[in-house]
C-alpha positions as CSV (number, residue, x, y, z in Angstrom):
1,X,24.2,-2.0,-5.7
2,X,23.2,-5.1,-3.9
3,X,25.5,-4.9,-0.9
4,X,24.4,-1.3,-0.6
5,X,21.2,-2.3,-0.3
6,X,22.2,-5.0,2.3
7,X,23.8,-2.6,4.3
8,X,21.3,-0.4,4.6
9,X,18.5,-3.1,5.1
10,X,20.6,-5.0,7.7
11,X,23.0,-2.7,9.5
12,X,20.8,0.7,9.3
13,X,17.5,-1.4,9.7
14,X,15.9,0.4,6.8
15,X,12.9,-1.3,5.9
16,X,12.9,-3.2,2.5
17,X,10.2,-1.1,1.5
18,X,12.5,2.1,2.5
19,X,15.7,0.9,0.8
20,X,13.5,0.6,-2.4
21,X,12.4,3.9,-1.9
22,X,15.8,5.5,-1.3
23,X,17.0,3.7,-4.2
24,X,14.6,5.1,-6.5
25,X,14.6,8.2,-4.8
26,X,18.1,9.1,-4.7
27,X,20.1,7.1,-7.4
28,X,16.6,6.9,-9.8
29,X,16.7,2.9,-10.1
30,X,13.7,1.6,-8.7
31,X,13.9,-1.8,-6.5
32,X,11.3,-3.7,-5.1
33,X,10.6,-4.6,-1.2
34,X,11.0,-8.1,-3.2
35,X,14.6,-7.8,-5.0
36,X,15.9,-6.6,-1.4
37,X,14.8,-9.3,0.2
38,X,16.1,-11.6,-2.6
39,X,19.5,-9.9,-2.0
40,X,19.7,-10.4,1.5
41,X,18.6,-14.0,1.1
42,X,21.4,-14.2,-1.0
43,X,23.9,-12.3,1.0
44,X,23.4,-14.4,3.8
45,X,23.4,-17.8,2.0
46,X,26.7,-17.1,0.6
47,X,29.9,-18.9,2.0
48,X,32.2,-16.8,3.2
């Protein structure tokens, strides 16, 4: 779930607020503007 929503926040350049949306939209799990930050932060502050 969380590289989903890095993918679409970083390579489709989906808002945060829009991933969230989609999210809760499409698979019914809501996720806040704020968790897909987080998971961003944290995808990008990961060694590879």
């Amino acid at each position: 779930m969380k590289a989903h929503a890095v993918y679409m926040s970083a390579h489709q350049m989906a808002s945060y607020e829009r991933v969230g949306e989609r999210f809760a939209n499409q698979i019914n799990i809501p996720l806040s503007a704020g968790s897909v930050r987080d998971f961003n932060e944290e995808a990008y502050n990961k060694p590879a």
